[in-house]
C-alpha positions in Angstrom: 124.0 46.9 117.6 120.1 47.0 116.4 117.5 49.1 118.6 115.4 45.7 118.5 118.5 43.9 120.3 118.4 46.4 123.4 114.4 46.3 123.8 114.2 42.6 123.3 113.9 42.3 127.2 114.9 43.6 130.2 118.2 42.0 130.7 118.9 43.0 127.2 118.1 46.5 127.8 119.9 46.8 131.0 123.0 45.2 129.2 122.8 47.8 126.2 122.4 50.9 128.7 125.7 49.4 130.2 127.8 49.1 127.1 126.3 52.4 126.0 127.2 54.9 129.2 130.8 52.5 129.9 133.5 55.0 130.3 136.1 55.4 127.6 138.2 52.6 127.8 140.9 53.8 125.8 141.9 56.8 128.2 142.5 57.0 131.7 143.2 59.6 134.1 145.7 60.2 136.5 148.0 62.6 138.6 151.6 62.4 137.9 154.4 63.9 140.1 158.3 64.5 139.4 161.0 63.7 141.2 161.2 66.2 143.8 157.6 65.5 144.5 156.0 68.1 142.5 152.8 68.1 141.0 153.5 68.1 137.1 150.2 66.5 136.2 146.8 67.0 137.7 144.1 64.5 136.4 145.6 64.6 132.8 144.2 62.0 130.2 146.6 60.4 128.7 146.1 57.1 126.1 146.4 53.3 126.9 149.0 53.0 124.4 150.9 56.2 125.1 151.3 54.7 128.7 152.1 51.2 127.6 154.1 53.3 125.1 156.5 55.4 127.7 156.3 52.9 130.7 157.2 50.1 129.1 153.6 48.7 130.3 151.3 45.8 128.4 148.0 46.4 128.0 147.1 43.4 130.0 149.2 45.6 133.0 146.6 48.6 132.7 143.5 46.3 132.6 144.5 45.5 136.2 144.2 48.7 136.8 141.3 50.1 135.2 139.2 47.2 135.9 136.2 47.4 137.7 136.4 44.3 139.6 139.1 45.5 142.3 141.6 42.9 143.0 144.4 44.2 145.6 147.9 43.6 144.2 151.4 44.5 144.2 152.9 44.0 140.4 156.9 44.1 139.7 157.7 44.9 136.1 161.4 45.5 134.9 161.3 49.6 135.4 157.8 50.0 137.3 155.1 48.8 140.2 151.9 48.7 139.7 150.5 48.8 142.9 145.8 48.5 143.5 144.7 48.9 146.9 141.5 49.8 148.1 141.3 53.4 146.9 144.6 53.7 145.2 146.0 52.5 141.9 149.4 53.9 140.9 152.6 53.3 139.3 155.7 53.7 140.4 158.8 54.2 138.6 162.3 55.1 140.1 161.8 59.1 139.3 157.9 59.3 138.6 154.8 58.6 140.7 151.7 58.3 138.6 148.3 58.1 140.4 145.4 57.0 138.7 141.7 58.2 139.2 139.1 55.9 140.4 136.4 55.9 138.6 133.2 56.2 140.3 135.6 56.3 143.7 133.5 57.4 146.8 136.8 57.7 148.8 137.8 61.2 147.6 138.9 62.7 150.8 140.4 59.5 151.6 142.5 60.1 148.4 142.6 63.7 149.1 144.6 62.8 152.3 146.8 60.8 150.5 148.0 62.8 147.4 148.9 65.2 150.4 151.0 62.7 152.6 152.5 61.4 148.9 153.4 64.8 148.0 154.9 65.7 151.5 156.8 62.4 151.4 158.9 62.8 148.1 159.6 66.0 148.9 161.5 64.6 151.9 164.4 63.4 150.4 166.2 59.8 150.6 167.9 61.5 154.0 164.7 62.7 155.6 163.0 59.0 155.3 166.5 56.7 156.3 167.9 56.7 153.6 164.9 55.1 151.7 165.3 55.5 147.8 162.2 57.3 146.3 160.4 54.0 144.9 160.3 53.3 148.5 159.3 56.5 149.8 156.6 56.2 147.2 155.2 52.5 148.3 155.5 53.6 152.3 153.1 56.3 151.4 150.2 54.3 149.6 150.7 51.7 152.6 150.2 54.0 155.0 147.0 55.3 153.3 146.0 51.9 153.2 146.7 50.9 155.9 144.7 54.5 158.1 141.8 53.4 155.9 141.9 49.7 156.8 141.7 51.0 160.4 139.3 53.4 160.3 136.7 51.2 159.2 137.5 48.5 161.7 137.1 51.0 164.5 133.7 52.8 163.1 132.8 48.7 162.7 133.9 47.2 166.2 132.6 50.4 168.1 128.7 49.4 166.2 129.3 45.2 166.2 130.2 45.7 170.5 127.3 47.9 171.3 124.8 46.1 169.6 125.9 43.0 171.0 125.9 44.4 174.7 122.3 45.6 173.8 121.3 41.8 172.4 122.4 40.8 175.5 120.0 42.7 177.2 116.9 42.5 175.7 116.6 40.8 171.9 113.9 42.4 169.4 113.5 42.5 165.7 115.5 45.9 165.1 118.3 44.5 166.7 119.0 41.4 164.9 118.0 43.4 161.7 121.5 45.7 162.5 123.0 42.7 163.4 122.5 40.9 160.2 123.5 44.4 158.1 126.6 44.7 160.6 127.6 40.6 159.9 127.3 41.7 156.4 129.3 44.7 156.7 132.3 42.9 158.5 132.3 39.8 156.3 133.0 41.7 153.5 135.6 44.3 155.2 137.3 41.1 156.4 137.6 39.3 152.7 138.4 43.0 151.4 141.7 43.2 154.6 142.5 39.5 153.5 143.0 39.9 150.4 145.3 43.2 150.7 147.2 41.1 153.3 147.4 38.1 150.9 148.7 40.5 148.5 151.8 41.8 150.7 152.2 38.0 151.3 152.5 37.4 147.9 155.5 40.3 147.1 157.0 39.0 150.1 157.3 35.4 148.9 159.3 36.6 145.7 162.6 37.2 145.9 163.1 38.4 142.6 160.3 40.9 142.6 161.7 42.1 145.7 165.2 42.6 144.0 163.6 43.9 140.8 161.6 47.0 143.1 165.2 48.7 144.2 164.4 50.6 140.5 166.7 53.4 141.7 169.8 51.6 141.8 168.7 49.5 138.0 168.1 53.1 136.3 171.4 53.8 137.5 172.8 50.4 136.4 173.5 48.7 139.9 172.5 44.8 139.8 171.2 44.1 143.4 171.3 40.4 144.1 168.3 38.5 144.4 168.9 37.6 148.2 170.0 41.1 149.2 166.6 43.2 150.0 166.7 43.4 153.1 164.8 46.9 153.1 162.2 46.8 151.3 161.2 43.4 153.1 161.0 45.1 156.3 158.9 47.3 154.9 156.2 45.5 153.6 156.8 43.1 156.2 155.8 45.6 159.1 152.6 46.7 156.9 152.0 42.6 156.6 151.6 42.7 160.2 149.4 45.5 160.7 147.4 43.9 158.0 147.1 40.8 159.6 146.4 42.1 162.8 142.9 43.4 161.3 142.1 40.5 159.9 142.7 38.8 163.2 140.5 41.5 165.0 137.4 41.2 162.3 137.9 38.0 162.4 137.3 37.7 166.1 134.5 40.4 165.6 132.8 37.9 163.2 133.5 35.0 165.3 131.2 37.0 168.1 128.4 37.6 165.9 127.9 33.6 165.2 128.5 33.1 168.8 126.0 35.7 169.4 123.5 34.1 166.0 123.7 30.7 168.0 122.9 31.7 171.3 120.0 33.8 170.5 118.6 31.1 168.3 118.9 28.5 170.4 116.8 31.4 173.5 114.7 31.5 170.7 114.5 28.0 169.8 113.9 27.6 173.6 110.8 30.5 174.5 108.9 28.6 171.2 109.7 24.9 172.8 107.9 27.0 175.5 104.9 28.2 173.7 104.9 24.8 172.4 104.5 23.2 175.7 101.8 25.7 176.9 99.7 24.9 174.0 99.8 21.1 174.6 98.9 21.5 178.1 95.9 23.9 177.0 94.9 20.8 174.4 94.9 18.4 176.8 93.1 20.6 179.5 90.5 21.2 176.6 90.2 16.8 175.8 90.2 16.4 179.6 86.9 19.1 179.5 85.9 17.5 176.3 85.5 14.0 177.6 83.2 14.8 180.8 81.1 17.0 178.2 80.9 14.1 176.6 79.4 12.0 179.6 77.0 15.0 180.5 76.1 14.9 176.9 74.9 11.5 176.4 72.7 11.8 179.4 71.1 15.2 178.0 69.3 13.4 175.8 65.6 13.2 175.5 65.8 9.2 175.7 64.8 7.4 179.0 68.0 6.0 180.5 66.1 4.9 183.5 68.0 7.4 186.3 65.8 9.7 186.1 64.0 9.3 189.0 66.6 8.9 191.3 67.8 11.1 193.8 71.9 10.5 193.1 71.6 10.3 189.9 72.6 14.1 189.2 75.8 13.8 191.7 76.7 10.3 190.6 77.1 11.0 187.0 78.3 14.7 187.6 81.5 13.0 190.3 81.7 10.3 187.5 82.2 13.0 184.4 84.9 15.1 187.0 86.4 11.5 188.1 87.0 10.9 184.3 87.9 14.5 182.9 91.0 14.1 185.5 92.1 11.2 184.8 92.2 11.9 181.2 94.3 15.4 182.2 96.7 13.2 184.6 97.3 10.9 181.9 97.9 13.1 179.0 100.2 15.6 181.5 102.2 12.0 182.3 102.7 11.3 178.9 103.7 15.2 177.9 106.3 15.1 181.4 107.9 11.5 179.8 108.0 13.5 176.4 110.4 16.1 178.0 112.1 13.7 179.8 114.0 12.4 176.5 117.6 11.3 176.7 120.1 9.9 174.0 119.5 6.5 176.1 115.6 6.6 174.5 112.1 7.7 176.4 112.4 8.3 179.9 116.3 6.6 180.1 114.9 3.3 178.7 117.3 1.2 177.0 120.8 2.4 178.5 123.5 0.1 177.8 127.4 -0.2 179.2 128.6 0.5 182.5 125.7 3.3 183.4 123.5 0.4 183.9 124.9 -0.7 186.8 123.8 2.2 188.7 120.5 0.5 189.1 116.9 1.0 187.6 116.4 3.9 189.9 119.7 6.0 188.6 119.3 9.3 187.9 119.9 10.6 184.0 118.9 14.1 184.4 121.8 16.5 184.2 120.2 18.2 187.6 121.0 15.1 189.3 124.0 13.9 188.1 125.9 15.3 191.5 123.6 12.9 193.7 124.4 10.0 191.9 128.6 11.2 191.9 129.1 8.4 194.7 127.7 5.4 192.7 128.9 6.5 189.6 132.5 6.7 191.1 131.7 2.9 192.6 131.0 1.5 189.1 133.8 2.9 187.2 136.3 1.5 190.1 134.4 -2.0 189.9 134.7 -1.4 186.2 138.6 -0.7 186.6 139.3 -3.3 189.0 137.9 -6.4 186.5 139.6 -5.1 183.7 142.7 -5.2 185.7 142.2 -8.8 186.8 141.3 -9.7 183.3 144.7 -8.7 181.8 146.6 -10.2 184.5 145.0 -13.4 184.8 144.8 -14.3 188.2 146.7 -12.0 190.2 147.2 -11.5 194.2 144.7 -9.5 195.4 145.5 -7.6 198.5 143.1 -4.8 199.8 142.2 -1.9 202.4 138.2 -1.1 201.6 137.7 -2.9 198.8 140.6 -1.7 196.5 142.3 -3.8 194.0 145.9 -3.9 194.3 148.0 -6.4 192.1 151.2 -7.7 194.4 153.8 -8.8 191.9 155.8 -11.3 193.0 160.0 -9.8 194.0 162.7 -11.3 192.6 165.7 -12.3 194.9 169.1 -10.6 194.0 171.7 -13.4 192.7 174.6 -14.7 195.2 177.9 -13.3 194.4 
């Protein structure tokens, strides 16, 4: 690659630093431990095609786990797992556990914990853990890790997401919808990130076969297992399955309260600048109102005869007059502004209603304030309503009523002589 090629531009240069400082893609790093749980390895290198090599692994198995873009998944291959989730990336074979170093992983103690409660695990024994073969042991171990780490997050999350939106409640301000939007952030992408590790249990769990194929115990000691008999491991990954779900249904609910909260303070929002709004129209048409008697006082300030000027009401006369027309000019414009506000889905002011509403009279009410006032004779046009629609479909039945109600006597058959 030419030197002219990496300084040809910025994106150019940032792509060559990238391909220049990758990591060695040829090796990878891991932990490895035996069968009674001992450490044998710690953070050896080993090659891509020694692994493939002595696993029985293709490269295309590896790339899953050595690639950057983190993908949770559970992967059955005739001797092995391969399992990536979250922090972890290991394979599992039916005497061998190796665990593979994340690079540029900023959950070390998180991991820490983990190679501990691995360790402890298949050291256990088969009896220890119910009778749980060690390929088991092994996958109950990173689940568990998972699982802890899945939860601690949500906790440290919901704890920050409730308090902040007891506080919004309270008073609403530009650092708080700032932590609310870096919060909503936060929990969007640790709900995709729980979704897709539940998805990925899902997945195993679909698959009969895989879930035969993982007893690897019983195939290196040449047992065939039938493909409907796995009955363990299913509970298993099935109990993990639910705790994963269960997260997703709390961040879930936790995101769900954030819009909630986004909506409502928008539409307070929404309503203190319809508010501001409103103030400043009635300062405008205070100011025209002001405007048009200046205007009166104006035209007789000046230096022209206008033939008043010698009388003794002129001053008072044309003063009342410019007051007498500044208010009417405010009355009218605060009218118009009141009708403005008054706006209904039925047009300006109610105008234009149509169906059985307009048989409340001109004078009904449309507001939702009085909507209980007007119960009595909305009540009496939905019965008047009823009633002629009942008449209509039976043509011209017998009406028979106590206080005007419609009642439809049909006529009664006489039982047949014996």
């Amino acid at each position: 690659m030419s030197p002219t090629y990496l300084d040809s531009g910025s994106d150019n240069s940032i792509l060559g630093r990238h391909l220049l400082h990758k990591p060695n893609d040829m090796v990878l790093r891991c932990t490895e431990f035996d069968q009674d749980g001992n450490v044998t390895v710690v953070s050896g290198e080993f090659k891509k095609t020694e692994l493939c090599t002595k696993h029985g692994l293709l490269p295309r198995d590896l790339r899953k786990l050595d690639s950057s873009i983190i993908v949770p998944h559970i992967l059955v291959r005739k001797n092995s797992i391969l399992v990536n989730l979250l922090h972890i990336r290991a394979l599992i074979k039916a005497d061998t556990v190796l665990v593979f170093d994340v690079y540029g992983s900023t959950d070390s103690h998180t991991q820490s914990i983990f190679m501990y409660d691995l360790e402890g695990k298949l050291r256990q024994g088969s009896k220890a853990m119910g009778g749980l073969p060690y390929e088991m042991r092994a996958l109950e171990a990173i689940l568990i890790s998972v699982t802890a780490a899945l939860e601690s997050e949500m906790k440290v999350l919901q704890e920050l997401v409730v308090e902040l939106l007891a506080e919004l409640e309270e008073d609403i301000d530009r650092d708080k919808l700032r932590h609310l939007l870096i919060y909503s952030k936060k929990l969007s992408t640790f709900e995709q990130k729980a979704k897709l590790i539940r998805d990925a249990i899902d997945e195993i769990l679909e698959a009969d076969d895989d879930l035969a194929d993982m007893y690897l115990t019983e195939q290196m000691k040449g047992i065939e297992r039938p493909h409907e008999e796995h009955s363990e491991v299913e509970m298993l990954l099935e109990s993990y399955h639910k705790i994963t779900d269960e997260i997703v249904q709390v961040a879930g609910n936790l995101v769900s309260n954030i819009r909630n909260t986004e909506e409502i303070v928008n539409i307070i929002l929404d309503a203190n600048r319809n508010s501001l709004m409103l103030l400043d129209l009635k300062f405008s048409i205070g100011t025209l109102g002001i405007g048009s008697g200046a205007f009166i006082a104006s035209l007789y300030g000046m230096n022209l005869k206008n033939f008043v000027e010698e009388s003794d009401f002129a001053f008072i006369g044309v003063s009342g007059w410019a007051f007498i027309f500044s208010g009417i000019i405010c009355m009218y414009g605060l009218h118009k502004l009141r009708r403005t506000q008054r706006l209904s889905m039925w047009g300006e002011g109610g105008k234009g209603r149509k169906g059985w509403m307009s048989s409340l009279g001109p004078g009904s009410p449309t507001a939702p304030a009085n909507v209980t006032k007007a119960l009595p004779q909305i009540n009496k046009a939905l019965k008047n309503e009823r009633d002629n629609r009942i008449a209509a479909a039976y043509g011209n039945p017998k009406l028979k009523g106590a206080s005007g109600s419609l009642a439809i006597v049909s006529p009664v058959k006489k039982p047949a002589k014996q």
